[in-house]
gemmi code that builds the backbone of each chain (N, CA, C; Angstrom):
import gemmi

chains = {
    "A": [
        ("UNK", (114.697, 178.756, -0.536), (114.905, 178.197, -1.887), (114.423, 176.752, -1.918)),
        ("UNK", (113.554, 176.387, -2.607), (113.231, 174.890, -3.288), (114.515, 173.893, -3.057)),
        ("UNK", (114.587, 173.322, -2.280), (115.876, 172.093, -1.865), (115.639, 171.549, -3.514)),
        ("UNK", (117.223, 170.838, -4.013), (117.662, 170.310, -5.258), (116.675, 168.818, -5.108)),
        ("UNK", (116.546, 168.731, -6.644), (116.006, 167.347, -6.415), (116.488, 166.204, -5.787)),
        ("UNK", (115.734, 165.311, -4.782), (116.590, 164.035, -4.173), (116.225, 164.960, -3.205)),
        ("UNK", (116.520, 165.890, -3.031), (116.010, 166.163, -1.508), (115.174, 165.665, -0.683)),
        ("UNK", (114.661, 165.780, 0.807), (113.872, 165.665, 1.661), (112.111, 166.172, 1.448)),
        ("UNK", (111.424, 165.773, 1.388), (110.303, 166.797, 1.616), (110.014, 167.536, 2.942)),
        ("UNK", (109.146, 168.861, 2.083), (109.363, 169.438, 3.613), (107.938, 169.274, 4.234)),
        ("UNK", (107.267, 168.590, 3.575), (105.582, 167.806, 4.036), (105.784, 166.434, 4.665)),
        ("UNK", (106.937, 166.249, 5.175), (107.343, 164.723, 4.749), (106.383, 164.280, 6.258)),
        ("UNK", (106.348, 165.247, 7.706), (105.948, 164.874, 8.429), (104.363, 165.046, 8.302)),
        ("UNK", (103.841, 165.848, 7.615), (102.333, 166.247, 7.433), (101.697, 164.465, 6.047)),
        ("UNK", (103.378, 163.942, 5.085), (102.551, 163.387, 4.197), (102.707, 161.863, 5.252)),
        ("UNK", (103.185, 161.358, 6.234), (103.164, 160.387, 7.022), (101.626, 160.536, 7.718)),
        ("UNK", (101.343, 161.631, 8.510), (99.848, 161.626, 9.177), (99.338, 161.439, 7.985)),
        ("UNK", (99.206, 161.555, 7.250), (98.019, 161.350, 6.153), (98.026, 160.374, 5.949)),
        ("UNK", (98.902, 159.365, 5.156), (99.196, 157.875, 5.244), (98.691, 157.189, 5.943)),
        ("UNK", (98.915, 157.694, 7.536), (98.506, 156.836, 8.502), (97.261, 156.870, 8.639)),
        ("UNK", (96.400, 158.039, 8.465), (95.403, 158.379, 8.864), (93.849, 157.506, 7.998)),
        ("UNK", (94.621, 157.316, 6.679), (93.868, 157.277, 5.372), (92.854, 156.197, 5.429)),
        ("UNK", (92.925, 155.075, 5.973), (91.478, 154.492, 6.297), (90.387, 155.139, 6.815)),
        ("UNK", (90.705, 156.136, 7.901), (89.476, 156.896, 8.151), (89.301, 158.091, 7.123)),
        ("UNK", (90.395, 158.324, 6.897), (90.337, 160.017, 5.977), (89.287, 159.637, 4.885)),
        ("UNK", (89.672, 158.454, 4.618), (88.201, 158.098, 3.645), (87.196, 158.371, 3.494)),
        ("UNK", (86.385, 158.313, 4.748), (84.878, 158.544, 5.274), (85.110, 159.968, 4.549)),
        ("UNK", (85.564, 160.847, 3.970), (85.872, 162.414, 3.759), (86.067, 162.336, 2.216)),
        ("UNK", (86.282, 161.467, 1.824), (86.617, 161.274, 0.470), (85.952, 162.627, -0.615)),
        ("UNK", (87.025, 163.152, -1.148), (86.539, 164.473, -2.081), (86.903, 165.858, -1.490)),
        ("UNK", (87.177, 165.670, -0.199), (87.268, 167.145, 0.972), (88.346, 167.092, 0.671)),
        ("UNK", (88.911, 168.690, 1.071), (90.345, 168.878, 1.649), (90.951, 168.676, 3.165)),
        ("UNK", (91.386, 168.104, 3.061), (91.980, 167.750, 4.823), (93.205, 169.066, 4.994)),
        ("UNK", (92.805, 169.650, 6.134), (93.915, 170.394, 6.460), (95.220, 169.628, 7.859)),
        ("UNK", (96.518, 168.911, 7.464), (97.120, 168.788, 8.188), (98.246, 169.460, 8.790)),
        ("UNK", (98.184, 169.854, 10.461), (99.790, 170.122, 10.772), (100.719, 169.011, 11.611)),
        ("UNK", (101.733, 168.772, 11.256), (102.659, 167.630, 11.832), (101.962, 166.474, 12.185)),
        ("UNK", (101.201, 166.051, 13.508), (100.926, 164.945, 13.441), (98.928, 164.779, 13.264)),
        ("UNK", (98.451, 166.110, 13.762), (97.240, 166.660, 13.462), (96.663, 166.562, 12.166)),
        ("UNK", (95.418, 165.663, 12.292), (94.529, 166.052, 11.491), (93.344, 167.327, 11.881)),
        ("UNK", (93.773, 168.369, 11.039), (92.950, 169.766, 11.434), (91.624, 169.693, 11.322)),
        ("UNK", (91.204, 169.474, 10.083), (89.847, 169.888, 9.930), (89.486, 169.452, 8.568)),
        ("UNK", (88.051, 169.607, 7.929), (87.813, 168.969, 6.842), (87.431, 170.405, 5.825)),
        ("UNK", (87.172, 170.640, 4.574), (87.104, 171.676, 3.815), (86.521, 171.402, 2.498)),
        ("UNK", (85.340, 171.677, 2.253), (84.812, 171.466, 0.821), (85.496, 171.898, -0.518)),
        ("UNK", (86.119, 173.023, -0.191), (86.934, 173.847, -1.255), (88.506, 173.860, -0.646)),
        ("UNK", (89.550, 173.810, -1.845), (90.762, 174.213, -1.300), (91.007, 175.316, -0.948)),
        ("UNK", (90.674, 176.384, -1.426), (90.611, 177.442, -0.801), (90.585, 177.841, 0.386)),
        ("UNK", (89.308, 177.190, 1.120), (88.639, 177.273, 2.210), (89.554, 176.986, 2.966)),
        ("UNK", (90.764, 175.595, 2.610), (91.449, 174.902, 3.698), (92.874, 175.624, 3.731)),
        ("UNK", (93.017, 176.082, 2.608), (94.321, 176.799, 2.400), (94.088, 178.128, 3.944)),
        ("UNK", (92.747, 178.908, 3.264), (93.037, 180.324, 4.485), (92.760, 179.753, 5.695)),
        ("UNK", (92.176, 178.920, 6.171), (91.752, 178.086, 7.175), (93.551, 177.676, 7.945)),
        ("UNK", (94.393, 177.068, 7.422), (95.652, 176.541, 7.593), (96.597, 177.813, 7.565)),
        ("UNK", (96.635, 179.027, 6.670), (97.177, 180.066, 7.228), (97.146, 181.053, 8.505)),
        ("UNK", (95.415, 181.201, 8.648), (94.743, 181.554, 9.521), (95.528, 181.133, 11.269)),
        ("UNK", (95.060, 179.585, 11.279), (95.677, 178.949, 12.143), (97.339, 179.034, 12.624)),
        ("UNK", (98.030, 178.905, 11.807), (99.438, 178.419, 11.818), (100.425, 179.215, 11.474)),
        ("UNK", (99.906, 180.390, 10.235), (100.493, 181.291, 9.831), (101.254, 180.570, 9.020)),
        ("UNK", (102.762, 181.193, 9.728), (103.551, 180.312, 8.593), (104.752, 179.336, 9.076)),
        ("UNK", (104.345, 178.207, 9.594), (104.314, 177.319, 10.135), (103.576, 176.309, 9.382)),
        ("UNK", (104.492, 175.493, 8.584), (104.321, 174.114, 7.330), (103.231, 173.762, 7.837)),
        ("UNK", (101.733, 173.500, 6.933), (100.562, 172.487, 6.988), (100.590, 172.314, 5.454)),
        ("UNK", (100.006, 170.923, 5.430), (99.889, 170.259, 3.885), (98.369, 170.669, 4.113)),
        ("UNK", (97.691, 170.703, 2.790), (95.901, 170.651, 2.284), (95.916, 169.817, 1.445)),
        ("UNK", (95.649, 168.702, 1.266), (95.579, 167.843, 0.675), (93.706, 167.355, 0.323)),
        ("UNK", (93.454, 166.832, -0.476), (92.470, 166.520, -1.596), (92.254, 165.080, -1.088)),
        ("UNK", (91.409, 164.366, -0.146), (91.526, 162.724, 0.189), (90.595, 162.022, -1.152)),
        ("UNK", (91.757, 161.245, -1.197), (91.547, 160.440, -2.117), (91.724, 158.972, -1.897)),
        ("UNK", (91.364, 157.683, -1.920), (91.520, 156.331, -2.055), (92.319, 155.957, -2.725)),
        ("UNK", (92.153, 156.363, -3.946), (93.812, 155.935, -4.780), (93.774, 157.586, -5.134)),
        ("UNK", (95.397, 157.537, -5.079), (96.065, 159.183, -5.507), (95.967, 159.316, -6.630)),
        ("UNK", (95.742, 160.279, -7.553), (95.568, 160.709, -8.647), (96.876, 160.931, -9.093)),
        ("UNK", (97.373, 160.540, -10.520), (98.506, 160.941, -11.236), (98.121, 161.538, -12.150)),
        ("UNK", (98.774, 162.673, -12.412), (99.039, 163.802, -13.248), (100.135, 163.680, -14.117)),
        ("UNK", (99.621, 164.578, -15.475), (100.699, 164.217, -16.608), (101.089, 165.131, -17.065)),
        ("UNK", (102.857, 165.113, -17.621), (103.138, 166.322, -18.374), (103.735, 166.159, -19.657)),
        ("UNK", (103.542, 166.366, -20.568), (104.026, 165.802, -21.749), (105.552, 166.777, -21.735)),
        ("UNK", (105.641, 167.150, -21.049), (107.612, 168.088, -21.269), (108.163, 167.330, -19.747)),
        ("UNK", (109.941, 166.910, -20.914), (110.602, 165.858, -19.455), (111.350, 167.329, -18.653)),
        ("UNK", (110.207, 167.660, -17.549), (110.751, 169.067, -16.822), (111.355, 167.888, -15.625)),
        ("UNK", (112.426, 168.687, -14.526), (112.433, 168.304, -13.553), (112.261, 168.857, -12.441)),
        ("UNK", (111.246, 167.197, -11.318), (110.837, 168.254, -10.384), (111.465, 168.608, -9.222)),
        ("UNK", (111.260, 169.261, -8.461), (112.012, 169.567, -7.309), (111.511, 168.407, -6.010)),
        ("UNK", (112.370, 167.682, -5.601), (111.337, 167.226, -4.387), (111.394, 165.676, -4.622)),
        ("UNK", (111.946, 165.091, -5.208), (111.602, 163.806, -6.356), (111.821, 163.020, -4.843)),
        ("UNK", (110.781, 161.892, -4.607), (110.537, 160.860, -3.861), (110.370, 159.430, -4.331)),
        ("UNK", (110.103, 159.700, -5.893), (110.181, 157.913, -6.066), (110.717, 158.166, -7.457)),
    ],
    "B": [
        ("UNK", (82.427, 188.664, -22.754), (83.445, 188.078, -22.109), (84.886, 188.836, -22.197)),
        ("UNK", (85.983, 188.974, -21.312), (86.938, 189.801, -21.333), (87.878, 188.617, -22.212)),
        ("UNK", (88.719, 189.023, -23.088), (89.537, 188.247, -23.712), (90.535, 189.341, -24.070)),
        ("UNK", (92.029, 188.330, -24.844), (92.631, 189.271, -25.224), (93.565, 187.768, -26.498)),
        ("UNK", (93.880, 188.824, -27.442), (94.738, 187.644, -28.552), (96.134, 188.103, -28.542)),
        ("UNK", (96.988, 187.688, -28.745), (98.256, 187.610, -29.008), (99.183, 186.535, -29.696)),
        ("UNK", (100.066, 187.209, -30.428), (100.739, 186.690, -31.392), (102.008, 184.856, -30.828)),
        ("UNK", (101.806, 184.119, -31.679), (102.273, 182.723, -31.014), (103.503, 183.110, -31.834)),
        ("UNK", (104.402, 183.087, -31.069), (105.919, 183.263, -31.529), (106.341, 181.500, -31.241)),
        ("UNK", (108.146, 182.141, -31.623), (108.921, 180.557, -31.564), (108.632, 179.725, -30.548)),
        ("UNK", (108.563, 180.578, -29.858), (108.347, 179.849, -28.075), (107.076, 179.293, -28.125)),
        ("UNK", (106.014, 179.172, -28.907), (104.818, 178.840, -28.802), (103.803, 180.022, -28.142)),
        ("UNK", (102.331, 179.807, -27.741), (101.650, 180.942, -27.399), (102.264, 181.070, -25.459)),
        ("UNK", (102.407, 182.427, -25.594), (103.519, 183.006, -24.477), (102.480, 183.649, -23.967)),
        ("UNK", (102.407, 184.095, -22.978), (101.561, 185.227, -22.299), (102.486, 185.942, -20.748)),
        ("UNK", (102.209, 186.950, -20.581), (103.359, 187.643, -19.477), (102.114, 187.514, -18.625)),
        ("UNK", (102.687, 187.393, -17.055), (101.488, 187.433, -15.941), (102.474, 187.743, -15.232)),
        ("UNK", (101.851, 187.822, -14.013), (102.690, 188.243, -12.448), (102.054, 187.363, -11.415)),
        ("UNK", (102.919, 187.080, -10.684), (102.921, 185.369, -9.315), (102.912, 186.379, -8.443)),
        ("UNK", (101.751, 186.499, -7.392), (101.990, 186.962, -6.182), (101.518, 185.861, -5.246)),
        ("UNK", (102.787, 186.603, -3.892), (102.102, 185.482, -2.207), (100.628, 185.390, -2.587)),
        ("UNK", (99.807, 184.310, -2.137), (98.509, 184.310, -1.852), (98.149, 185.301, -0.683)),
        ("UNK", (96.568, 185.393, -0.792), (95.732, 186.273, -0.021), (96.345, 185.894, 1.594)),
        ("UNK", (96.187, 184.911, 1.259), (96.087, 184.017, 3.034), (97.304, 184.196, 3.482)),
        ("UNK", (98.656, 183.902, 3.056), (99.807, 183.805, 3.032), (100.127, 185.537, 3.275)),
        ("UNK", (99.728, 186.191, 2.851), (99.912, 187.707, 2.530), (99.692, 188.546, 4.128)),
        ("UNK", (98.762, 187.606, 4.286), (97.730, 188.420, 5.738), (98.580, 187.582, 6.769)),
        ("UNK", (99.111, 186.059, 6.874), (99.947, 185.818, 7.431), (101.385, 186.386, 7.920)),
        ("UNK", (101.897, 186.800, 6.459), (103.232, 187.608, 6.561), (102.823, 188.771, 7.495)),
        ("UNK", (101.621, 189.307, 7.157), (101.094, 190.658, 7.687), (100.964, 190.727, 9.298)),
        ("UNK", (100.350, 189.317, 9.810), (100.386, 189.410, 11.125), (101.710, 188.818, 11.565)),
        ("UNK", (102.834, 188.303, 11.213), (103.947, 188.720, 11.695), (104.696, 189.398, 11.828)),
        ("UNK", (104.500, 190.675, 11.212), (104.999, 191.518, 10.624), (106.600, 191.191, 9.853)),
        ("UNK", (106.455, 190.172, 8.863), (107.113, 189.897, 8.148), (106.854, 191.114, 6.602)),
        ("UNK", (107.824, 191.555, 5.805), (107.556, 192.336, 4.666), (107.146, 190.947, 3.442)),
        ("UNK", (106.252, 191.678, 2.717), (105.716, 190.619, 1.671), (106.506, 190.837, 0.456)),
        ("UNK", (107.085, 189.515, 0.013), (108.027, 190.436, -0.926), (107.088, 190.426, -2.512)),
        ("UNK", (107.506, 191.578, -2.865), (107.150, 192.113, -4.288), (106.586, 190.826, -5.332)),
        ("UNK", (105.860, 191.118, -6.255), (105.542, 190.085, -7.049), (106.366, 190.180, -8.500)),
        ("UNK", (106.433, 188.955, -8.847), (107.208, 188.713, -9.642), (107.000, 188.377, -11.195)),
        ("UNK", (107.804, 189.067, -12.277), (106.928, 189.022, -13.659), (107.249, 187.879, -14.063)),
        ("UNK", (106.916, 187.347, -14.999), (106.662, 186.089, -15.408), (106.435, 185.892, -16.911)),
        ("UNK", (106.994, 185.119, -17.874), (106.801, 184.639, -19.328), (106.145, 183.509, -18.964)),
        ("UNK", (104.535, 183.204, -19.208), (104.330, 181.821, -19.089), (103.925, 181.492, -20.349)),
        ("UNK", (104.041, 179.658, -20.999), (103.490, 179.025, -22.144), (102.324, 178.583, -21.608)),
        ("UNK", (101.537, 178.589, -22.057), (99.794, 177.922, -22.348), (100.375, 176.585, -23.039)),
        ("UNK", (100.306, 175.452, -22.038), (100.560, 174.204, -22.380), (99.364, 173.239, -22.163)),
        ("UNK", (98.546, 172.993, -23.091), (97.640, 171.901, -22.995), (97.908, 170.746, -22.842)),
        ("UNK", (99.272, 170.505, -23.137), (99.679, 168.702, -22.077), (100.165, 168.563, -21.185)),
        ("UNK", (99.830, 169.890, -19.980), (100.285, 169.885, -19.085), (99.162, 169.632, -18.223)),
        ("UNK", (99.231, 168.690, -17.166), (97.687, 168.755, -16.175), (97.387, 169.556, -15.145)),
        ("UNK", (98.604, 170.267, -15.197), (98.907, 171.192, -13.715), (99.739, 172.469, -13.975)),
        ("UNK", (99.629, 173.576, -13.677), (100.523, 174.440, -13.778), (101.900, 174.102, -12.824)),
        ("UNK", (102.938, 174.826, -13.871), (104.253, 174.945, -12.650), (105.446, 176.344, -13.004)),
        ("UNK", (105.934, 176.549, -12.036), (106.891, 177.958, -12.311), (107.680, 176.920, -11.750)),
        ("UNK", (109.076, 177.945, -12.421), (110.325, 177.588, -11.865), (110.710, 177.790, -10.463)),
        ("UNK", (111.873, 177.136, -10.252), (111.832, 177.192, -8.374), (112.423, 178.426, -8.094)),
        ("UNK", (113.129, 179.387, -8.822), (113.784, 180.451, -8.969), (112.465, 181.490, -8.551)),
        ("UNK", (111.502, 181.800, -9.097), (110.335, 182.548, -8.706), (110.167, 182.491, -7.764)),
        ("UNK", (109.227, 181.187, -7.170), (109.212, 180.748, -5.905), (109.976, 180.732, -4.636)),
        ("UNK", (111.173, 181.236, -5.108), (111.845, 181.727, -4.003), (111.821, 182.796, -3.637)),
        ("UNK", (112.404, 183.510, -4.836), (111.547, 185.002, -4.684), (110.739, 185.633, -4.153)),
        ("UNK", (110.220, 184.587, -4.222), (108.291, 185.175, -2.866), (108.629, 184.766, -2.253)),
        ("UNK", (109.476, 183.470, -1.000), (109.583, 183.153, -0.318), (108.562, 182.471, 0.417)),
        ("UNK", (108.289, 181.147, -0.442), (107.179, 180.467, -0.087), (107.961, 179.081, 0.135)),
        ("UNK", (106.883, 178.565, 1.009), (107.047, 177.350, 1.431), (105.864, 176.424, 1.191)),
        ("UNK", (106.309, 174.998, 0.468), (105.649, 174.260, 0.018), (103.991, 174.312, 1.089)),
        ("UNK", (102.843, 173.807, 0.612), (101.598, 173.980, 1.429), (100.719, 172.479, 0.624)),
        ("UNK", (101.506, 171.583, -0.151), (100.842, 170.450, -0.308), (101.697, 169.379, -1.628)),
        ("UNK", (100.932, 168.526, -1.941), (101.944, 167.782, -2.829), (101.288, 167.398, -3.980)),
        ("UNK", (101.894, 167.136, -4.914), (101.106, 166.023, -6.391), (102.046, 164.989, -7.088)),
        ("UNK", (101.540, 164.098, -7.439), (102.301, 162.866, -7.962), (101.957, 162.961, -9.507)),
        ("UNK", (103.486, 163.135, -10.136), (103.014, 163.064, -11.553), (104.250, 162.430, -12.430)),
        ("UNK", (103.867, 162.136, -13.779), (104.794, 161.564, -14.846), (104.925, 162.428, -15.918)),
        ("UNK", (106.375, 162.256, -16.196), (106.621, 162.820, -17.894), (107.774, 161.969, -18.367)),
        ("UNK", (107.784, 162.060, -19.309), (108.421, 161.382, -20.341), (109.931, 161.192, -19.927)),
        ("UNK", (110.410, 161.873, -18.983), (111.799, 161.711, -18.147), (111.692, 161.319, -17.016)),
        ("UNK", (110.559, 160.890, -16.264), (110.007, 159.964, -15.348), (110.089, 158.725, -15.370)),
        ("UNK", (110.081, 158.278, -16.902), (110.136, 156.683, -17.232), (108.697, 155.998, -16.423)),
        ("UNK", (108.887, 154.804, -15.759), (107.746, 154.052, -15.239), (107.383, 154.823, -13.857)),
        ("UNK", (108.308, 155.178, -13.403), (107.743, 155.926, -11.815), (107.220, 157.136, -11.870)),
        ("UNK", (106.284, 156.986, -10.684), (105.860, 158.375, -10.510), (106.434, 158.897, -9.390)),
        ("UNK", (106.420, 160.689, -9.716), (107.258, 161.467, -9.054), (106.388, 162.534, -8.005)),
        ("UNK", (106.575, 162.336, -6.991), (106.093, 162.952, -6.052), (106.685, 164.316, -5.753)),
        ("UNK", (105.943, 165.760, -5.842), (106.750, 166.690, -5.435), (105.700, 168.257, -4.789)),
        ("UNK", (106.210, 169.013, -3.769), (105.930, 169.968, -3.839), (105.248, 170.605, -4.659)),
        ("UNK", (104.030, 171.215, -3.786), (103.008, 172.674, -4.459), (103.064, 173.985, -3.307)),
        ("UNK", (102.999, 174.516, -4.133), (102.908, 175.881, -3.886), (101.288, 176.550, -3.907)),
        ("UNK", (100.981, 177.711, -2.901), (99.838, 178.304, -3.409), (100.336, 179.428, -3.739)),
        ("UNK", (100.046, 179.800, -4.711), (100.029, 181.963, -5.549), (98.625, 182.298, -6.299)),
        ("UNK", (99.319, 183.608, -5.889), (98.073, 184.565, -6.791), (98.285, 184.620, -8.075)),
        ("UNK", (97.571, 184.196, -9.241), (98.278, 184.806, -10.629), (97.566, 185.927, -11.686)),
        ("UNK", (98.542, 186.835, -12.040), (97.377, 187.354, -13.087), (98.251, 187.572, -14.310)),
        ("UNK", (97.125, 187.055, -15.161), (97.258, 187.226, -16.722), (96.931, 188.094, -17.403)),
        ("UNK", (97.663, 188.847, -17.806), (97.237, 190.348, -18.867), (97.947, 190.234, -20.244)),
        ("UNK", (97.612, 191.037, -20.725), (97.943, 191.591, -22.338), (98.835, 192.869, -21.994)),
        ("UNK", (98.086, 194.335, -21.576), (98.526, 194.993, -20.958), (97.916, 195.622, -19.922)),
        ("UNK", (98.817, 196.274, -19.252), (98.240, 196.448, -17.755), (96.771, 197.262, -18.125)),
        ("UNK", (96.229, 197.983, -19.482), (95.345, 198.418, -18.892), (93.884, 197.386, -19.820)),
        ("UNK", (94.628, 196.480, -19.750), (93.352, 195.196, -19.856), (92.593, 194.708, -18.947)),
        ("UNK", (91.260, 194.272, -18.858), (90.931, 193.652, -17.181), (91.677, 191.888, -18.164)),
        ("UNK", (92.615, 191.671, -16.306), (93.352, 190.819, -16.470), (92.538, 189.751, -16.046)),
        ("UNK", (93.571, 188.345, -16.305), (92.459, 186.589, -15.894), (93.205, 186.572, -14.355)),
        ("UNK", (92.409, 186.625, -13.331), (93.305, 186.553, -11.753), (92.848, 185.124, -11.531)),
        ("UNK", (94.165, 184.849, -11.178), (93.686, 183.241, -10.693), (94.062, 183.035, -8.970)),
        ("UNK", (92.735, 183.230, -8.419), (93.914, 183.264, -6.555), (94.130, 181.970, -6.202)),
        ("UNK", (94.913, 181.703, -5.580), (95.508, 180.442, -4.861), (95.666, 179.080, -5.377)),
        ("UNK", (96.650, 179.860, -6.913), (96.583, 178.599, -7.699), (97.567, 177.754, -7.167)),
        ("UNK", (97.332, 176.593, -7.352), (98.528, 175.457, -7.095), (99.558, 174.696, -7.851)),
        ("UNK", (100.636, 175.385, -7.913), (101.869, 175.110, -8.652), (102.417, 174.606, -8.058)),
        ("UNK", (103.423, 173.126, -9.196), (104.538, 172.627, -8.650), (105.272, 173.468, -9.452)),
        ("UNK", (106.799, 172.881, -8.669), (108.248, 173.882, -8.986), (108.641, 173.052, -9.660)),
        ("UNK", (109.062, 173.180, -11.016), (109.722, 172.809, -12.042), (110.763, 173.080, -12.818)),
        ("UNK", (111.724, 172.397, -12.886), (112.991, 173.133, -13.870), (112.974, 173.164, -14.850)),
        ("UNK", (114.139, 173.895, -16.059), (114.049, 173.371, -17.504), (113.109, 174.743, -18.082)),
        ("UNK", (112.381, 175.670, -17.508), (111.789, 176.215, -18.263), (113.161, 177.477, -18.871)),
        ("UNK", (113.962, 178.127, -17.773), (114.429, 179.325, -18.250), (115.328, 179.063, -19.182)),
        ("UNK", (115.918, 177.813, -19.921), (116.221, 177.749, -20.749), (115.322, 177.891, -22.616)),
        ("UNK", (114.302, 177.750, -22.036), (113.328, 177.842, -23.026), (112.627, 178.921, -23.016)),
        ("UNK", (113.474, 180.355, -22.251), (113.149, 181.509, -22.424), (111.672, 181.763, -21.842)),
        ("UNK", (111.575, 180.413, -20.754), (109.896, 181.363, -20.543), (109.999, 180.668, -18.625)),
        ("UNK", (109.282, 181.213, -17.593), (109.545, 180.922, -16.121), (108.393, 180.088, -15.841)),
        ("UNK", (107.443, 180.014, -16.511), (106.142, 178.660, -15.642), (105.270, 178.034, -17.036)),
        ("UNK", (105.022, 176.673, -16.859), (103.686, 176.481, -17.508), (102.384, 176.724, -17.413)),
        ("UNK", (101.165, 177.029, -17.873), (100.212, 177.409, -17.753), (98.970, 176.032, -18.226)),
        ("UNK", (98.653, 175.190, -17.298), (98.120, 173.953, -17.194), (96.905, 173.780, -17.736)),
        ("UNK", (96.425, 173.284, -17.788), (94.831, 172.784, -17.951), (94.393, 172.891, -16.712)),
        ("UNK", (94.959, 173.214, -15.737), (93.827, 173.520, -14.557), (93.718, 174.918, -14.592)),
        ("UNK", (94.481, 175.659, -15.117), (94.225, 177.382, -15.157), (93.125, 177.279, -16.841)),
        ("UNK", (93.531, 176.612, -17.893), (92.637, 176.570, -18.911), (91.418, 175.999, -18.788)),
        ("UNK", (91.119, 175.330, -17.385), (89.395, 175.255, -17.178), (88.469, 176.025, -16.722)),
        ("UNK", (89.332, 177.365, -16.935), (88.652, 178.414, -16.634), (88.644, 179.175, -17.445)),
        ("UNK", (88.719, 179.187, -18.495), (89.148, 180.351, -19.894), (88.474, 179.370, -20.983)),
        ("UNK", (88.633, 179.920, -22.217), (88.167, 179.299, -23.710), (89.757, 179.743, -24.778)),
        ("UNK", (90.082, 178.626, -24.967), (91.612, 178.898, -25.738), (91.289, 178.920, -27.055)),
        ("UNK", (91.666, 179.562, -28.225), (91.537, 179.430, -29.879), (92.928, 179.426, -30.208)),
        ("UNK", (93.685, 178.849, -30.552), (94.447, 178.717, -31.109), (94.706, 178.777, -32.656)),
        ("UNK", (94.827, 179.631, -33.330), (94.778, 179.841, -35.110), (96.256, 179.545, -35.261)),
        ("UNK", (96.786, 178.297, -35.579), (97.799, 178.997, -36.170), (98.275, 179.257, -37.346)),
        ("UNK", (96.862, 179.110, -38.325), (97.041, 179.578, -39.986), (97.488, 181.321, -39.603)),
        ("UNK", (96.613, 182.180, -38.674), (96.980, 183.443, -38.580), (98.147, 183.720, -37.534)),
        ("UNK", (98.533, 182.753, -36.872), (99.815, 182.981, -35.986), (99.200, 183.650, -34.635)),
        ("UNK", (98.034, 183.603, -34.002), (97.401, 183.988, -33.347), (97.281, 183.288, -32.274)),
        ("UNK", (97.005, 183.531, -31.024), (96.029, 182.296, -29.830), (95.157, 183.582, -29.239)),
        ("UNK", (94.181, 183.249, -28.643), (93.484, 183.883, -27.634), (92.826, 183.370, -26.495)),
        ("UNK", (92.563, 183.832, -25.802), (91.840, 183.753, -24.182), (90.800, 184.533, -23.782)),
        ("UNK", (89.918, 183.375, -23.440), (88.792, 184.640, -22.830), (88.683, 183.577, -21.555)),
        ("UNK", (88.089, 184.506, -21.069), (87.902, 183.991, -19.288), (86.783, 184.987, -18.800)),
    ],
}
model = gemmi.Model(1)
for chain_id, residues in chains.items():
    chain = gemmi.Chain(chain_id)
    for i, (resn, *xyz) in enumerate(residues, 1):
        res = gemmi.Residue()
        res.name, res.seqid = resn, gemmi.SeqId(i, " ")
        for name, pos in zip(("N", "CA", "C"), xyz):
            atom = gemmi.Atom()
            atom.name, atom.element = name, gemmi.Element(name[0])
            atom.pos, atom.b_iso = gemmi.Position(*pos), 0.0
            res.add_atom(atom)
        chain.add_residue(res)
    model.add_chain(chain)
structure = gemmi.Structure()
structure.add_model(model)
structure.setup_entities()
């Protein structure tokens, strides 16, 4: 079940390697990065690609696919939904 | 082009689909020999001020998925901060009726969102699933349609 909002993330160790990583992840800028725990996996033109790529590997065993970006993109929703997961 | 129209009730334009595990996720369960659980029906709204699709976390459990990435976003109950949360990957398909060719969307990426099952419907349907379709919206005739 989706932990209540305020919760923990459960990427929380996959969204730290990324953080850390992100001066170089740059050089990649536009790819999908496939991460597990402290691993940076591999790079991926399509999400897709990185998604079966990260199942493939790990099964089902938590990896984030993330989109590298320089500044993170914010997304908008015009309905006050709430989300699960809330970090800031 | 395959399309289909349907009537925009109170709820706004509604469309029924079904959320399944992704491909990848599916073949995963498969080589553990974990059972895949069943897919799940779904009332979604076609929301054009939405930038992202999202189902409720209630679905998503249902399949028994575990988050696979994140997005940072705002709404109007966000105030100045932005909110960081869980995505999901699923399979989705959109029909009229089952013997329509349906809109399959594989390994779409949903966040989990609350607030919908009170509004009688389980996910939004984003502008990232509508950049793949052509929406008309009439509502002199009370109509919307989709082609994809």
């Amino acid at each position: 079940m989706p932990p209540s909002p305020g919760a923990k993330m459960a990427l929380e160790k996959e969204l730290e390697t990324y953080k850390k990583n992100l001066p170089e992840l740059k050089a990649h800028e536009g790819k999908f990065v496939l991460i597990q725990g402290e691993n940076v996996v591999d790079f991926f033109s399509s999400y897709d690609d990185a998604l079966k790529e990260g199942y493939k590997k790990f099964k089902l065993t938590p990896f984030l696919v993330k989109q590298i970006s320089a500044v993170e993109p914010v997304f908008y929703l015009t309905r006050p939904v709430s989300a699960i997961h809330k970090t800031s | 082009m395959p399309h289909f129209t349907l009537a925009i009730d109170n709820g706004g334009p509604i469309v029924n689909a079904v959320v399944h595990v992704s491909e990848g996720r599916r073949s995963a369960l498969q080589a553990q020999q974990v059972a895949v659980p069943p897919p799940q029906n779904i009332r979604a709204l076609v929301d054009t001020g939405a930038a992202f699709s999202s189902v409720e976390p209630r679905v998503l459990h249902d399949l028994g998925l575990t988050p696979t990435g994140t997005i940072d976003f705002v709404t109007p109950s966000t105030g100045q901060g932005v909110v960081t949360t869980d995505t999901y990957d699923v399979d989705l398909v959109i029909y009229r009726t089952p013997s329509d060719p349906p809109l399959l969307m594989p390994n779409l990426r949903v966040a989990a969102c609350e607030l919908f099952l009170r509004q009688g419907i389980h996910a939004l349907l984003g502008r990232d699933v509508l950049s793949r379709c052509i929406l008309v919206y009439n509502g002199d005739m009370g109509l919307f349609s989709l082609a994809f």
